[in-house]
C-alpha positions as CSV (number, residue, x, y, z in Angstrom):
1,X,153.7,244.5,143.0
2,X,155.3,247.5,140.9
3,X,158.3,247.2,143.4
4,X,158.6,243.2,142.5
5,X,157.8,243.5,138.8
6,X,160.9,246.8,138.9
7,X,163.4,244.3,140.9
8,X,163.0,241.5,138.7
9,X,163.6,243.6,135.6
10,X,166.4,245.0,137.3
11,X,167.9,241.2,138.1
12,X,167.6,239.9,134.6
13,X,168.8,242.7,133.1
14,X,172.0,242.2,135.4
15,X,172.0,238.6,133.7
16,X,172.1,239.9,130.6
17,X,174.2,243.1,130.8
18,X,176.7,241.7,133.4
19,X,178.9,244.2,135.1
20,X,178.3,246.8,133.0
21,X,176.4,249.0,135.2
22,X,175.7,247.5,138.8
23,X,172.6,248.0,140.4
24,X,173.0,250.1,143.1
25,X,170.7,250.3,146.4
26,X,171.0,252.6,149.1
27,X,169.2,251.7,152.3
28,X,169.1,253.7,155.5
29,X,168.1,252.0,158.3
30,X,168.6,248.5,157.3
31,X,168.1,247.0,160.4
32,X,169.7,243.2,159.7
33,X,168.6,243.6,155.3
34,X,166.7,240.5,156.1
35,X,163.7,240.8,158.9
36,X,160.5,242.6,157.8
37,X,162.4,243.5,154.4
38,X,161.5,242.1,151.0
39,X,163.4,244.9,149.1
40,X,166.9,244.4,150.6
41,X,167.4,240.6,149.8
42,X,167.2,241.1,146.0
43,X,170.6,242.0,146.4
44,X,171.3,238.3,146.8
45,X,169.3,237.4,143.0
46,X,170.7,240.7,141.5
47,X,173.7,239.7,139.7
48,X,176.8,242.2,140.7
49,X,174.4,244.4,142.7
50,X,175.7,246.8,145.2
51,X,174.7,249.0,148.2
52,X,175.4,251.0,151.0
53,X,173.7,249.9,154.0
54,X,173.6,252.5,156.7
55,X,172.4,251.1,160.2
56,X,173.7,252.5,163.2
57,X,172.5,249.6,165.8
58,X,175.9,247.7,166.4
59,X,173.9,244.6,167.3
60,X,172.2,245.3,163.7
61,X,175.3,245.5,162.4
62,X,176.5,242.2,162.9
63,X,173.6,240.5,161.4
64,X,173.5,243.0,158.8
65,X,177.6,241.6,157.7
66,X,176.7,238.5,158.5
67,X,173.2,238.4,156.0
68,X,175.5,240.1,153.3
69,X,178.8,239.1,153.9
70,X,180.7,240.6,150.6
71,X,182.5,243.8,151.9
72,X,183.2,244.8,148.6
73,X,179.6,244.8,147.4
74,X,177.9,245.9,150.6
75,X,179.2,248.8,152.6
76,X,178.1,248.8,156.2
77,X,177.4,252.6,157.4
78,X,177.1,252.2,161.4
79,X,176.0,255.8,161.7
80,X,172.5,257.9,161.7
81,X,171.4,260.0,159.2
82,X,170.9,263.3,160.4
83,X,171.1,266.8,159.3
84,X,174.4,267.5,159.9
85,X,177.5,265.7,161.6
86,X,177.7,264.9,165.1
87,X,176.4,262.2,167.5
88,X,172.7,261.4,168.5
89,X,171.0,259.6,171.0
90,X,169.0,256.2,169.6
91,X,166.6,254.8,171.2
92,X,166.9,251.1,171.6
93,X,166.6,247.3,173.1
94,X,169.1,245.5,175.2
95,X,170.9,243.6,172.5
96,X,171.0,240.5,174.8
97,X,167.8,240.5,175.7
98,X,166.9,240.4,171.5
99,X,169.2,237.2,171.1
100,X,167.8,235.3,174.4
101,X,164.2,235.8,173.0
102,X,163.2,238.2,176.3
103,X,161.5,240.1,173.7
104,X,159.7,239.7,170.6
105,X,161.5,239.4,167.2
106,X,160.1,242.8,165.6
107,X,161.7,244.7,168.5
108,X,165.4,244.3,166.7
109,X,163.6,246.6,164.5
110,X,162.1,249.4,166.6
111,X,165.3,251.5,167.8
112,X,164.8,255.2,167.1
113,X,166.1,258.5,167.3
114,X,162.2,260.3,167.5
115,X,159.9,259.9,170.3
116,X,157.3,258.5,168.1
117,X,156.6,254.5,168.2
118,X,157.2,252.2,170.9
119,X,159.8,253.6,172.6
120,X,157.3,256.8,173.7
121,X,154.6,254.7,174.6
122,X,152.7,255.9,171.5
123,X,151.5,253.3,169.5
124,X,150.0,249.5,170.4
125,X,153.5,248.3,172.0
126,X,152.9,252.0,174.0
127,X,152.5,252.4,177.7
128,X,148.7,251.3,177.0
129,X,149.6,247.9,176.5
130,X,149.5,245.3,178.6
131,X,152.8,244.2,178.1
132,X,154.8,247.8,178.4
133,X,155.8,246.7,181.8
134,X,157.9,243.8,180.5
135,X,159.8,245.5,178.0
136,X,160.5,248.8,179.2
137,X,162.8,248.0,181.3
138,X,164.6,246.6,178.5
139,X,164.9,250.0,176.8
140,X,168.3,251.4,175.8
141,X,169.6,255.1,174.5
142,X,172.7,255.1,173.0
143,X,175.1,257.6,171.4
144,X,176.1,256.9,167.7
145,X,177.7,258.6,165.2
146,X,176.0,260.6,162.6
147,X,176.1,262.3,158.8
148,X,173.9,263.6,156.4
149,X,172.9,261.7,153.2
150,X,175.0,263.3,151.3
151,X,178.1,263.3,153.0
152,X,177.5,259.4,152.9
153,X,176.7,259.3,149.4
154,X,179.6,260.9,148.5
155,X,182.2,259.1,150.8
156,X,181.2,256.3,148.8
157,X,181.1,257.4,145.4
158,X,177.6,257.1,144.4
159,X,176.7,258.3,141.3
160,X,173.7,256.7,140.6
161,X,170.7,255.0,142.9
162,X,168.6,252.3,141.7
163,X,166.8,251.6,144.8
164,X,166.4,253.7,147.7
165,X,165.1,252.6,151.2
166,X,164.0,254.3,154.5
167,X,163.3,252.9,157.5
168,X,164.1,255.4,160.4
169,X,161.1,255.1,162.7
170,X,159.7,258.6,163.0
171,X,163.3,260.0,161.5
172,X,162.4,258.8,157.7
173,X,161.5,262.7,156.3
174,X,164.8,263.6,158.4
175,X,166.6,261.4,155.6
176,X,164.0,261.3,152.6
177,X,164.1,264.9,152.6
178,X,167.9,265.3,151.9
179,X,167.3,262.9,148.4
180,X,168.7,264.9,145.8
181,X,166.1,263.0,143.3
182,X,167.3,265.4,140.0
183,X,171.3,264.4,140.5
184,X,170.6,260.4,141.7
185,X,167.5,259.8,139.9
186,X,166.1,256.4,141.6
187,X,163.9,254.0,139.9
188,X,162.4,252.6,143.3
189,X,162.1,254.2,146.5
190,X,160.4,253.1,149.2
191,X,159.7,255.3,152.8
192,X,158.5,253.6,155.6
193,X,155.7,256.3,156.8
194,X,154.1,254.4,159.5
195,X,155.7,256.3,162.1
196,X,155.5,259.6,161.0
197,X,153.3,262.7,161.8
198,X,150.4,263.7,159.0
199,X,152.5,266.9,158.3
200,X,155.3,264.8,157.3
201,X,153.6,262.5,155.5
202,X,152.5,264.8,153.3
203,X,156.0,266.1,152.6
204,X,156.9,262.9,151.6
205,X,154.2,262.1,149.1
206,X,154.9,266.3,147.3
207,X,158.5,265.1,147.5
208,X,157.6,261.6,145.2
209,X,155.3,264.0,143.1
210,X,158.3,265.9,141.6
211,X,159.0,266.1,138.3
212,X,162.4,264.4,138.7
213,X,160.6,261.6,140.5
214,X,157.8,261.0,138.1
215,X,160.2,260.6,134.8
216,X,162.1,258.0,136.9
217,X,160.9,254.4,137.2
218,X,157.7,254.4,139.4
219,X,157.8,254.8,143.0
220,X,156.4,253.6,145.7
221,X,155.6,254.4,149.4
222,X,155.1,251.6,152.7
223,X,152.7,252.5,155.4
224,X,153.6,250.6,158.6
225,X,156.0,247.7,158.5
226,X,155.7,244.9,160.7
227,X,158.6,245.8,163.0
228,X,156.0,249.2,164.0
């Protein structure tokens, strides 16, 4: 609710303001900015909004462009956010196998770079389940690009973050963690924790308990999403 009521603010004062100062959201893992997301579409009722959309799926990326199809608005990152610069292995499905329907829906939003959610066998879709057998064979690693945060930030020129989004299954402290929150300053953020360990959970929730974070709009936190 605080994340609605801070969105809607932010779109009418867009109305009002114009282009003054664009709101400006930063989402790692965006997936296609459409499925399991009620953040990311705002950008569609935010008047002049912007972001940087970093997904490193290339099957993601074509519904990402195609969901938000202004190139000068929304930058497409197809890389990982890691700690430093490189490639990584991710953890995926068979793109193909995602458009004929061979798999359920949420799994276009399950690839990983962590061994911890589906893909391990370690939570409901895991090797428990009666259905494992059917999808695993489905599974894909792939090697994509990668950067940190702030090399991305930077390549783009951001100088201020409205709205900031994770959603790395397992790798969202990997990113969170790198948030510079006294430079950027964001008035929503929102970590996807469903898929990480209680260590790093609790690293998180210290990290929204800064001072920096606390003067700033409020935040908030997701547990699980839908897509695991």
């Amino acid at each position: 609710m605080r994340g609605t009521k801070f969105l809607a603010k932010a779109a009418l004062k867009a109305r009002l303001s114009g282009a003054k100062r664009r709101f400006q959201m930063v989402n790692i893992g965006a997936c296609d900015g459409v499925l399991f997301d009620d953040v990311t579409p705002w950008l569609h009722r935010i008047p002049h909004a912007r972001a940087i959309l970093v997904e490193p799926i290339p099957h993601n990326q074509k519904r990402l462009r195609a969901n938000y199809t202004d190139t000068g608005r929304f930058i497409i990152e197809p890389v990982a956010v890691t700690k430093s610069k490189g490639t990584i292995t991710v953890h995926t499905f068979d793109a193909a196998a995602l458009e004929a329907g061979t798999l359920p829906i949420e799994f276009i939003g399950c690839s990983s770079v962590t061994d911890t959610n589906l893909m391990s066998g370690k939570n409901a879709w895991g090797q428990a389940d009666a259905n494992f057998n059917k999808f695993a064979p489905h599974l894909r690693d792939i090697e994509v690009p990668s950067e940190t945060l702030q090399t991305l930030l930077d390549r783009n020129g951001i100088t201020h973050i409205d709205a900031f989004l994770v959603d790395c299954e397992g790798a969202d402290w990997i990113v969170f963690e790198q948030l510079d929150l006294e430079r950027y300053r964001p008035g929503m953020i929102k970590v996807e924790v469903g898929a990480l360990p209680a260590a790093e959970i609790g690293q998180v929730v210290v990290k929204l308990k800064t001072p920096a974070t606390r003067s700033a709009s409020r935040p908030r936190t997701s547990g699980p999403s839908p897509e695991g």
